[in-house]
C-alpha positions in Angstrom: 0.0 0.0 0.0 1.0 3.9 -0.9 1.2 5.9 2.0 -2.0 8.8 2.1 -1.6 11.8 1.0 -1.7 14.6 3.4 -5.1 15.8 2.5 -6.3 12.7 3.3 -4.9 12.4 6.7 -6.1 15.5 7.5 -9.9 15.1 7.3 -9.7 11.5 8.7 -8.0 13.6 11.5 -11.4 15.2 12.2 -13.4 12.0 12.4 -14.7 11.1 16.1 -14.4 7.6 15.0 -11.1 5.8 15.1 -9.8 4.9 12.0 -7.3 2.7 10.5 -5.5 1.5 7.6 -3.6 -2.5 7.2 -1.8 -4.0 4.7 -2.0 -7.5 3.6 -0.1 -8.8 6.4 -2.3 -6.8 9.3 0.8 -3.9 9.2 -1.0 -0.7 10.4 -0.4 2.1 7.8 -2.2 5.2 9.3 -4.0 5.6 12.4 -5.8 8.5 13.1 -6.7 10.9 16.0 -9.6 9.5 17.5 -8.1 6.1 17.3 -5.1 7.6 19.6 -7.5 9.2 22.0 -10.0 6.1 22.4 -6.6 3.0 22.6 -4.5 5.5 24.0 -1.3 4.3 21.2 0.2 7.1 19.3 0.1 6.8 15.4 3.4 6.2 16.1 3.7 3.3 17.8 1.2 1.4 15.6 3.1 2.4 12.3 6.6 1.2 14.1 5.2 -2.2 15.6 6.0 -5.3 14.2 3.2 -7.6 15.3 0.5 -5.7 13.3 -2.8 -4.6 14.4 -4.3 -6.9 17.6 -7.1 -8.5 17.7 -10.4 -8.0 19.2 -10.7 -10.3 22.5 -14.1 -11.2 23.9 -15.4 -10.7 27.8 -12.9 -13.3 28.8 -9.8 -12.3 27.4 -9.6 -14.8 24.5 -9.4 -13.8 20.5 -12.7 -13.4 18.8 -11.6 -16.0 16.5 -11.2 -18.8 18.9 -8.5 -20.7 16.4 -10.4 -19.9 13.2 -9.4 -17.1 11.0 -10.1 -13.1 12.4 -12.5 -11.1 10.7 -10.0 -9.0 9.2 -8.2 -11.6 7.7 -11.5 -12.6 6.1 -12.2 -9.8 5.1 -8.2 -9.4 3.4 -9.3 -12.6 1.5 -12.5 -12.4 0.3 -13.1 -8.3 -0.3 -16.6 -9.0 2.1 -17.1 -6.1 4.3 -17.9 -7.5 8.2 -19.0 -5.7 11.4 -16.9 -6.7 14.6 -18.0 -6.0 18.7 -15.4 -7.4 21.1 -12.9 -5.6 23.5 -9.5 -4.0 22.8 -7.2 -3.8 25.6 -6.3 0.0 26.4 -2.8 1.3 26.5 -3.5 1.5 30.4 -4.1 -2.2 31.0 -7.9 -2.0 31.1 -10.6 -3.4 27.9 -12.6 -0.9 26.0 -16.0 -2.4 24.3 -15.5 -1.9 20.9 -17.6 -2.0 17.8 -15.5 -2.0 14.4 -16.6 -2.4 10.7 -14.0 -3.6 8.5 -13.6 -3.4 4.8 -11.0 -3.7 1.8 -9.4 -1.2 0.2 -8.7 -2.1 -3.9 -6.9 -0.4 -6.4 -8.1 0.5 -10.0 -8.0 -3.2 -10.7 -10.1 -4.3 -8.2 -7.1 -6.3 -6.4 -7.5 -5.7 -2.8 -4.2 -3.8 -1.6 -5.3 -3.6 2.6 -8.2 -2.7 4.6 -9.7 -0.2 6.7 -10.8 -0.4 9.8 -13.4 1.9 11.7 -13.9 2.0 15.2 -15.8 3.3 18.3 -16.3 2.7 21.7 -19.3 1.1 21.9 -20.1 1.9 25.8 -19.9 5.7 25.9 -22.2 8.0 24.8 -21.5 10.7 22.3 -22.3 13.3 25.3 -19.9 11.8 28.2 -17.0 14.5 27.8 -20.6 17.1 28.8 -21.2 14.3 31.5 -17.4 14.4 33.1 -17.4 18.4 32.6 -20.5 18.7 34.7 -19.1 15.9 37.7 -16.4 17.5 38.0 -17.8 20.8 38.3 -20.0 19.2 41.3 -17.2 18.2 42.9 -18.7 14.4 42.2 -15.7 12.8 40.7 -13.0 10.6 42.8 -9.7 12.3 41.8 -7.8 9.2 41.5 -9.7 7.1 39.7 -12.0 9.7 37.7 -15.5 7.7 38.2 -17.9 9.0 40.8 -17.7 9.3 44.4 -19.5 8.8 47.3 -21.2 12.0 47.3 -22.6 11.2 43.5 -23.6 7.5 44.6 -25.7 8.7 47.3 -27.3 11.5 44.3 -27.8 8.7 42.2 -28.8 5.6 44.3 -31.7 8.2 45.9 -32.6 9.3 42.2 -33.0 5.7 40.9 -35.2 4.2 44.1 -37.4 7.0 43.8 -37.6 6.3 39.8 -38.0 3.0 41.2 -41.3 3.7 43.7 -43.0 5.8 41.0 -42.5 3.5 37.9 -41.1 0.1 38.2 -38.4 0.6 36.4 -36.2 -1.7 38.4 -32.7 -0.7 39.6 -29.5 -3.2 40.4 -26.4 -2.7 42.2 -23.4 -4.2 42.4 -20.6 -4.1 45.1 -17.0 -4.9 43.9 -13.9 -5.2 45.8 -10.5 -5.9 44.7 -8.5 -9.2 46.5 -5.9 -9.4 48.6 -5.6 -6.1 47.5 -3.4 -4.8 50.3 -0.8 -7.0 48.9 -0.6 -5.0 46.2 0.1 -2.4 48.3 2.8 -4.4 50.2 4.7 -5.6 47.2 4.6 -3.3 44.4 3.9 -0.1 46.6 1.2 2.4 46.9 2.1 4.3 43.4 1.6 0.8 41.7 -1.8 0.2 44.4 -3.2 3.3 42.8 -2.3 2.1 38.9 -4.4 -0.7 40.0 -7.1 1.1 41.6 -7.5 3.5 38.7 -7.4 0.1 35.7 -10.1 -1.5 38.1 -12.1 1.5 37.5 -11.9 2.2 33.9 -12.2 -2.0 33.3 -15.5 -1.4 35.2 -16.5 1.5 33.5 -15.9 0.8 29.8 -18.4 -2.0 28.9 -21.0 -0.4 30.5 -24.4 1.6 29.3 -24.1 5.4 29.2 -26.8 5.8 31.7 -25.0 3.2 33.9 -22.6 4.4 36.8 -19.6 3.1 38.4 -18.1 4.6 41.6 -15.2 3.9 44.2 -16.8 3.5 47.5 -13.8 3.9 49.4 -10.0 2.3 49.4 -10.5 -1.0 46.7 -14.2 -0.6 47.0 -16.4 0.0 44.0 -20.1 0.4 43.2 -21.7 -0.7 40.0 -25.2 1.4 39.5 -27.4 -0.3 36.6 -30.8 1.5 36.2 -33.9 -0.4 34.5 -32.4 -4.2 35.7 -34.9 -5.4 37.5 -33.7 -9.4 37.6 -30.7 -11.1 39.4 -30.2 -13.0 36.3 -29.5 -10.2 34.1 -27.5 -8.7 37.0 -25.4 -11.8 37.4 -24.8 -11.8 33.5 -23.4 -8.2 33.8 -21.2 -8.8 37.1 -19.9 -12.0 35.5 -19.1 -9.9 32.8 -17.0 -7.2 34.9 -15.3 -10.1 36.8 -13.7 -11.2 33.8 -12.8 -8.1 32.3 -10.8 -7.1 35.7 -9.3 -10.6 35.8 -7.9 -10.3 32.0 -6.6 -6.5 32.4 -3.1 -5.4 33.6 -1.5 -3.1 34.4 2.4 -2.6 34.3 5.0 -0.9 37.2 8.5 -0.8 36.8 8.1 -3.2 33.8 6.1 -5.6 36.1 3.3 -6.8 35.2 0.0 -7.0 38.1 -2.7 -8.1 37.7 -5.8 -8.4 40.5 -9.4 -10.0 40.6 -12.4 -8.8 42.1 -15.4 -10.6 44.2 -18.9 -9.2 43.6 -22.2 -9.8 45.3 -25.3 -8.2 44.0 -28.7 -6.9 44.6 -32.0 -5.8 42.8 -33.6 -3.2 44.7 -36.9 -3.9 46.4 -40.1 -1.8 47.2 -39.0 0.6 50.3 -35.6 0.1 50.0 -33.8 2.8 51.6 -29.8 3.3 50.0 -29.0 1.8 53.6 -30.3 -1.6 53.0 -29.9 -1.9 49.4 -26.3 -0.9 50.3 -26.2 -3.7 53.2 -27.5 -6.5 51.0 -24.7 -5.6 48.2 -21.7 -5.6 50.9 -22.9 -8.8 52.7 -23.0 -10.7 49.4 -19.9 -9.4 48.8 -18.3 -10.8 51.9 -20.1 -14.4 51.2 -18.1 -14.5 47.7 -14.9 -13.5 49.7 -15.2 -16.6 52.2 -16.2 -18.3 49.4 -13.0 -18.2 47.3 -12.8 -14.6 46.0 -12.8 -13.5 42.1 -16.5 -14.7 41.6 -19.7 -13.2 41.5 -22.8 -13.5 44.4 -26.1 -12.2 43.3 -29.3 -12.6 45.0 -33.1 -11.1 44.0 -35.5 -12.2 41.3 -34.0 -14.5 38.9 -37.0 -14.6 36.3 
């Protein structure tokens, strides 16, 4: 493949969705802004590595293809354009949810030179840089981590039980907390213990709804806020899905790799429920996961 002209570059430069160019043997060729700012690799980077461009993974950590050949790779055979959801992993450590569509690129003979690849992340709203402007002008963001805090779970928890009362519209919480996490602390240090705080949060945050909320309680405590689920088995579904996503993340200190696990018990919110006892309910399911084993998830409520 030619390299793109400068015009080019330039107005894929403006696009809010990442964008990407491959050659035959998955080399990246151009990547543009918004692919920097939603991976976190510079252009650079991806032009100067040598193992081409990675795959998508899904929920547990494992290639989309599962031995058989990616999409892209199909798509670099057979001209077909395809449409892709799985997770990248972020520069940071943590997985974004990402939805891709991938294509070929042909030259005036029809002979397919490369591909393209568009991308987005699928989880976030179009709005959320508004959303994080207005938390942190409410003083409602943790400064480490850069998801809520207390003070915006209590907002939220009281909004969505009284959403709740009025209309059914069912509320679920989980409570995550990270193991043996003060062995983190002990080994690597507390720089490296807040590296690990700050990839738990954005694993947690990432392959969530934009509605959705995710806030550290306190120390290697996080809550999970998920409006409109009203059944522990779709509650479950999306806990088991953070548990893995934590567990398959990484983060890297000193060129040392850590990585940590999280137990999570789970609630559905109940008529009367006060934040108190919805709270309670999340934390004591919590702790019956910990004496359990750890890195699994505990969800009681309505399974229908």
């Amino acid at each position: 493949m030619t390299r793109i002209d400068v015009t080019h570059q330039a107005i894929l430069n403006t696009l809010l969705d990442g964008v990407a160019y491959v050659s035959k043997d998955l080399r990246v060729i151009f990547w543009n802004s918004a692919a920097e700012r939603i991976t976190g690799f510079m252009a650079a980077e991806m032009i100067a590595s040598a193992t081409g461009l990675s795959e998508l993974e899904d929920a547990a950590g494992k290639p989309l293809s599962k031995g058989g050949r990616r999409p892209l790779v199909k798509t670099l055979e057979d001209g077909r354009p395809r449409k892709v959801i799985g997770y990248f992993r972020h520069k940071h450590g943590y997985r974004i949810s990402i939805s891709a569509r991938v294509s070929a690129l042909r030259d005036a003979q029809d002979a397919i030179l490369g591909g393209v690849v568009c991308f987005w992340d699928s989880a976030q709203a179009r709005d959320s840089e508004e959303r994080l402007t207005h938390l942190q002008r409410e003083n409602l963001l943790d400064p480490l981590t850069g998801v809520g805090n207390r003070r915006f779970a209590d907002q939220v928890l009281e909004l969505e039980l009284r959403n709740l009362q009025r209309h059914g519209a069912g509320l679920g919480l989980l409570f995550a907390d990270i193991d043996l996490f003060k062995r983190v602390n002990d080994v690597y240090g507390h720089l490296a213990g807040d590296k690990v705080l700050s990839m738990v949060a954005q694993a947690l945050s990432k392959s969530l709804r934009s509605y959705d909320a995710v806030v550290r309680w306190g120390g290697e405590e996080f809550l999970v806020i998920l409006p409109r689920v009203k059944s522990a088995q779709k509650l479950e579904k999306v806990g088991e899905r953070l548990r893995l996503l934590v567990e398959s993340a990484e983060v890297e200190d000193e060129g040392r790799p850590i990585q940590v696990t999280v137990t999570i018990g789970g609630c559905t919110a109940l008529p009367g429920d006060t934040v108190e006892r919805l709270l309670e309910r999340a934390d004591r399911l919590m702790y019956q996961g910990k004496t359990q084993g750890r890195n699994q998830v505990v969800v009681s409520g309505d399974r229908a």
